[in-house]
KOLDRENDREN-752860 format. One record per residue (C-alpha): residue in three letters; x, y, z. Coordinates in steps of 0.02 Angstrom, whole numbers, plus 50000, padded with zeros to 5 digits. Layout:
N
ALAXYZ;...
This chain:
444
UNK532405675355011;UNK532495674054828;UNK532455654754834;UNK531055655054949;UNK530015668154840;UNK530375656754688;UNK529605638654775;UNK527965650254830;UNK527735657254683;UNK528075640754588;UNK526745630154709;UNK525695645654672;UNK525825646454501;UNK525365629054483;UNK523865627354575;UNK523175641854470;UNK523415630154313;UNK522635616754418;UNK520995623254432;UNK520875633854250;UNK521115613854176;UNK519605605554285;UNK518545619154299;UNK518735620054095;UNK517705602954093;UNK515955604654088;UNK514605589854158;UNK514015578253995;UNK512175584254033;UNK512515600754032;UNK512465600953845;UNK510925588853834;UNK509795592853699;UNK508045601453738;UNK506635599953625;UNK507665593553480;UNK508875605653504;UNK510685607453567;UNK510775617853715;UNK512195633353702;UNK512585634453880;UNK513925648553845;UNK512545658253754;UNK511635674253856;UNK509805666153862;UNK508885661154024;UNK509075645754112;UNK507065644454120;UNK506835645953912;UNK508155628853900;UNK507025617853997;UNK505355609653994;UNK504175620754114;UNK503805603954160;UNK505325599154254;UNK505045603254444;UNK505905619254506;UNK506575609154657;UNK506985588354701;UNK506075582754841;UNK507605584154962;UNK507965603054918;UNK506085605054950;UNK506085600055115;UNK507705611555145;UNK506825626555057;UNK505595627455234;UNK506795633255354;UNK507385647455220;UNK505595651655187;UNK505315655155391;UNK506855666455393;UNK506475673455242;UNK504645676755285;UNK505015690855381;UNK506235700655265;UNK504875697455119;UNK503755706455191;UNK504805721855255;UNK505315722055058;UNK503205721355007;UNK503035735355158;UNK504425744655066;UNK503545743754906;UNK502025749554961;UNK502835765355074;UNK503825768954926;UNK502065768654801;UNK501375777854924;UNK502655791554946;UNK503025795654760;UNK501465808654731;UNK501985827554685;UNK501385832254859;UNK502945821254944;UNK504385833754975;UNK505605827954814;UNK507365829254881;UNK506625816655023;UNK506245803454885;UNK507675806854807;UNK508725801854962;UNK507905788054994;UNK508175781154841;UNK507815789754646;UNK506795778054522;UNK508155777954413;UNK509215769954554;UNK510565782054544;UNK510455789154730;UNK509965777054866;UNK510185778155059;UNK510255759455092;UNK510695747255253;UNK512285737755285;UNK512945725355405;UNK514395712255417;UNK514855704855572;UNK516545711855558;UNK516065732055563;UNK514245730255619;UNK512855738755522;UNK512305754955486;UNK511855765655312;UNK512865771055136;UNK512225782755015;UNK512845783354849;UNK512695795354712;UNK512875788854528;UNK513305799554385;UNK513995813754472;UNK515755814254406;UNK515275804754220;UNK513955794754171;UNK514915776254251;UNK515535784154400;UNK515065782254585;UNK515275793354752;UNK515035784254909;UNK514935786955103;UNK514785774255234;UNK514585773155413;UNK514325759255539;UNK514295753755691;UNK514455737755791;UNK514575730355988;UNK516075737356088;UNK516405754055983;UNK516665746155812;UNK516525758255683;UNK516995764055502;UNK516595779855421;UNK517285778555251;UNK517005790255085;UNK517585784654897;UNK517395789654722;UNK517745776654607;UNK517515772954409;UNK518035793254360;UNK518355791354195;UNK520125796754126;UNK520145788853939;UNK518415784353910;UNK517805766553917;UNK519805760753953;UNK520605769254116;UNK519645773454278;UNK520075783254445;UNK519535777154601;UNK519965787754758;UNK519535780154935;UNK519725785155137;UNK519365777555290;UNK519485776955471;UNK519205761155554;UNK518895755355726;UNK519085735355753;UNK518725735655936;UNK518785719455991;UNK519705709355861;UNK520115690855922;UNK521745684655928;UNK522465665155973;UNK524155666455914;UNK525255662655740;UNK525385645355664;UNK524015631655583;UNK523725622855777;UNK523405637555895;UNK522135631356034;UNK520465638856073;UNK520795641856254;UNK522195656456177;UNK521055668356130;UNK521465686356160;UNK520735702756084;UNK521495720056040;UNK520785734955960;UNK521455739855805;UNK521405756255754;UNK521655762255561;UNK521675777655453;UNK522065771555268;UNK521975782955103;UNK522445774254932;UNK522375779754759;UNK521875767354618;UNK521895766154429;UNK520915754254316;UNK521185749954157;UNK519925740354057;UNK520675728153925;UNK518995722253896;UNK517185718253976;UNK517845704054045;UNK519495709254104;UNK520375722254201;UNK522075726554262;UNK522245740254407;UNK523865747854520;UNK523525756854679;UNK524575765954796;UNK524155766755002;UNK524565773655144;UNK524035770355312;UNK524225771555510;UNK523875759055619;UNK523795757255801;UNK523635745355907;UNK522805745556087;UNK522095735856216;UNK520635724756148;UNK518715731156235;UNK517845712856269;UNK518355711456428;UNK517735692856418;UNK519415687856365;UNK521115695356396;UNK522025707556308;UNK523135704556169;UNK524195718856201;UNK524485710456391;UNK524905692556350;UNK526295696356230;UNK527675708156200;UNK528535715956019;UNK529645707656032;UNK528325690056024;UNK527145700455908;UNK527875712555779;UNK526525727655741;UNK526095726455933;UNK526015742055951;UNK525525762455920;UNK525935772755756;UNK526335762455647;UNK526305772355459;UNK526555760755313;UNK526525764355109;UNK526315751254994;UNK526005747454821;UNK524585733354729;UNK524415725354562;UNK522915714554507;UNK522185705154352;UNK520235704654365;UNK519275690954262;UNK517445689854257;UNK516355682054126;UNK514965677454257;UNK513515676754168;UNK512505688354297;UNK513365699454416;UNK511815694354542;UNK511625676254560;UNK512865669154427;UNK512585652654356;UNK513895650954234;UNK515735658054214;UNK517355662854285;UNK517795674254425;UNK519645675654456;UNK521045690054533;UNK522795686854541;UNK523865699554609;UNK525455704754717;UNK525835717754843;UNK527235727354924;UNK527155735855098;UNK528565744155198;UNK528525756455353;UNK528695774355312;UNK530205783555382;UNK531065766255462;UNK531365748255422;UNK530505738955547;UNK529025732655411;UNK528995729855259;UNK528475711655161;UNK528025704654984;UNK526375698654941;UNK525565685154810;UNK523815680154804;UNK522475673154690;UNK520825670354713;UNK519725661354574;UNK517925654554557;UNK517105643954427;UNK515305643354398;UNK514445627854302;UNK512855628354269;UNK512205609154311;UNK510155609554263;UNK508735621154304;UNK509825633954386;UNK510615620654490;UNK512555627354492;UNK514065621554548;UNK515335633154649;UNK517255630554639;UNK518365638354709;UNK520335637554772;UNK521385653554827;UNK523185653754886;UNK524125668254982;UNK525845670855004;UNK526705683055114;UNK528545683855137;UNK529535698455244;UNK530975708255163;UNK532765703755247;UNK532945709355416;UNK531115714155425;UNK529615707355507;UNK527675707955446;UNK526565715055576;UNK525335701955626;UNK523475711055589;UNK524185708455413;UNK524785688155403;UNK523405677455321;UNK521865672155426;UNK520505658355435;UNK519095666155491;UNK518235679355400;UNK516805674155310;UNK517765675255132;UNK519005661355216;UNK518255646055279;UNK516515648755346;UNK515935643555520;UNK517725647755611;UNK517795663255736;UNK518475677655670;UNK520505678155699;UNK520505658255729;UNK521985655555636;UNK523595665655594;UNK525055664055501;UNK526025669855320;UNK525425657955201;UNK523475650655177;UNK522765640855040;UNK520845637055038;UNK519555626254938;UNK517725626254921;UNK516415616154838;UNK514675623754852;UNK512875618754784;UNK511545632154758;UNK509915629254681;UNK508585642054679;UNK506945642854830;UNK505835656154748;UNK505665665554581;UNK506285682154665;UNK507985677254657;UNK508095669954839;UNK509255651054831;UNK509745641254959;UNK511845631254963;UNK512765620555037;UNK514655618955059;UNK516125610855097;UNK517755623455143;UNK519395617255169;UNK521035625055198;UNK522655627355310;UNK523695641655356;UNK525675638755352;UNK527365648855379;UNK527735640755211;UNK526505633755098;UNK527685623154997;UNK528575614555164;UNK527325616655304;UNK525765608255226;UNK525035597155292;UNK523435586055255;UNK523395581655460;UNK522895602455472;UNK521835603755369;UNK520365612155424;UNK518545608455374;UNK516905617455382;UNK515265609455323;UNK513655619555321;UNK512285627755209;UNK511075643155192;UNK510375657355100;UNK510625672754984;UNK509375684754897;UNK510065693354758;UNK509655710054675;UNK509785714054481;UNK511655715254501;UNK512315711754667;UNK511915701554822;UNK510795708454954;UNK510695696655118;UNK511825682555151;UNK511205670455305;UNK512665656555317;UNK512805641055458;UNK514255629955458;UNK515115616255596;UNK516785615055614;UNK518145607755745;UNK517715623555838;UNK515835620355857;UNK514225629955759;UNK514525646355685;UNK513015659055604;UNK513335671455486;UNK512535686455423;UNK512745698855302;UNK511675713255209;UNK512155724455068;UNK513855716155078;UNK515265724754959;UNK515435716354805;UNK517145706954792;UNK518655713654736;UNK517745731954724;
């Protein structure tokens, strides 16, 4: 096991220095000079203030792809201008306050605001900033999707211990995945395989921050959690829990309690948290889990995840990114299988049904293209995913599995986070749309 944990982390290791070297070079005309004048592109002033007004906000090409976002984009434009006016409307002395407050305070510290991701459906969180210290954050969330998904889920995060260096967060959850799809373990499982199963989880985990700088943090975080599994809801497809036994599937099954421990390294110099153009986004971290009370479970984990942002010309930017997983199961113990890496969530490659692809190890890359549509921070992308999962990264690769996903679409952003993702891609599996609203921000 040792030997094995050495190679991953090796392969692992060096792929991280991989991309830190390229992304460190910049494009020659990224540093033209404007007006007479070198342009800082590392310094805080906006893109629109470097260049000529003169200089078209969008080529011909992107023009003609900016119509189809403006029609589905139309609609939610005018729900916002609908909202604006309510809201105007609504905010005389005769309007019952704690309603306005509710809905959402002009300071933007209380809001009551809609969610959705295909994965838990949609539905409502309201947060309350400022209650426990002027940085932190209490949160509750509920949704609702097809086939009894669900989540209701309550957290409290930035509490401040040592001011402006270590922070608290406190989170709980129950989750029902009612109809998760399932095709099997390994990089080549076939379409025609697909299962689902219901997975049911109750999860509590305690986490502490500590700052090292704006740009960087470190955090630790302790979990526990039941799981259990049960027969899948879309009765389109058979159930998981019928086509294979334990003994085939490890986790297959009811009560399942697990602890487990996380460490991270957080890096983020993007130079806007909504709709970056410039900077680094990157997480490296490792995990432990084993079953409470027995030693059925229990597995290693290593993962990084890291982004570069380059800023090409007029807000034209350049996405990179490559992430690598590793999971490896403690002697004489197995890894239940809702937890082995998977293609198919829309932070994996895009386009590819949810639970497509299973197995221990994945490594993914991603080239993406964004230039902006409209001055209220609505852009349109396209991208190119790639990536494999493996029982062994550093043996098992293999450039005949790779998979592929080409596609494009469009995000509006708010002051400091994203607000609706609308994503297309094709893939070896056929056309894939995905939506997302009031998403939560990565690596929260």
């Amino acid at each position: 096991m040792l030997i094995g944990m050495w190679r991953k982390t090796t392969v692992l290791s060096l792929l991280i220095a991989l991309i830190l070297f390229n992304g460190a070079v910049q494009p020659a005309f990224a540093q033209q000079q404007v007006s007479g004048s070198e342009t800082d592109t590392d310094s805080g002033e906006n893109d629109e203030d470097k260049y000529p007004e003169r200089m078209s906000g969008r080529e011909t090409w992107e023009y003609i792809l900016y119509i189809p976002g403006y029609i589905i984009f139309f609609p939610l434009e005018m729900v916002f201008a609908g909202g604006e006016w309510v809201a105007g409307k609504i905010s005389t002395p005769s309007t019952t306050p704690w309603f306005i407050d509710i809905l959402a305070t002009d300071d933007g510290k209380r809001a009551l605001v809609p969610t959705y991701t295909e994965r838990i459906g949609g539905g409502f969180k309201l947060y309350q900033i400022g209650w426990f210290g002027e940085e932190s954050k209490a949160q509750v969330k509920a949704t609702i999707g097809f086939n009894y998904r669900q989540q209701y889920q309550v957290y409290l995060k930035r509490l401040s211990i040592v001011e402006d260096m270590l922070y608290l967060r406190v989170e709980s959850a129950y989750q029902l995945f009612a109809d998760e799809p399932f095709y099997g373990v390994g990089p080549n499982t076939p379409r025609e395989a697909e299962s689902n199963y219901a997975h049911e989880r109750i999860y509590a985990r305690i986490e502490l921050t500590g700052q090292i700088s704006p740009k960087f943090d470190i955090m630790a975080e302790a979990r526990f959690e039941r799981n259990n599994i049960l027969p899948g809801k879309d009765k389109d497809d058979p159930s998981t829990t019928g086509m294979y036994s334990l003994a085939q599937l490890p986790g297959l099954e009811t009560g399942i309690e697990l602890i487990g421990a996380d460490a991270k390294f957080v890096y983020d110099s993007r130079n806007h948290r909504g709709q970056p153009t410039k900077g680094w986004q990157a997480m490296v971290g490792g995990r432990i889990m084993t079953e409470a009370g027995d030693d059925r479970y229990g597995f290693w984990e290593v993962t990084s995840d890291i982004f570069k942002y380059i800023n090409l010309f007029y807000k034209r930017t350049l996405v990179m990114r490559l992430a690598v997983d590793v999971i490896e199961p403690f002697d004489n113990r197995a890894v239940p299988f809702y937890y082995l890496n998977e293609i198919g969530p829309k932070e994996t490659l895009r386009g590819f049904p949810m639970g497509r692809y299973h197995d221990e190890d994945m490594v993914l890359g991603s080239l993406e293209y964004r230039w902006p549509l409209t001055p209220s921070k609505l852009e349109a992308l396209l991208f190119c995913d790639v990536g494999q999962v493996a029982e062994d990264i550093y043996d098992d690769i293999d450039k005949d599995d790779l998979e592929v996903a080409l596609g494009g679409g469009f995000r509006l952003y708010g002051d400091d986070r994203e607000l609706v993702r609308v994503e297309i891609a094709k893939n070896d599996d056929g056309w894939r749309f995905q939506l997302s609203v009031n998403k939560e921000p990565r690596w929260k």
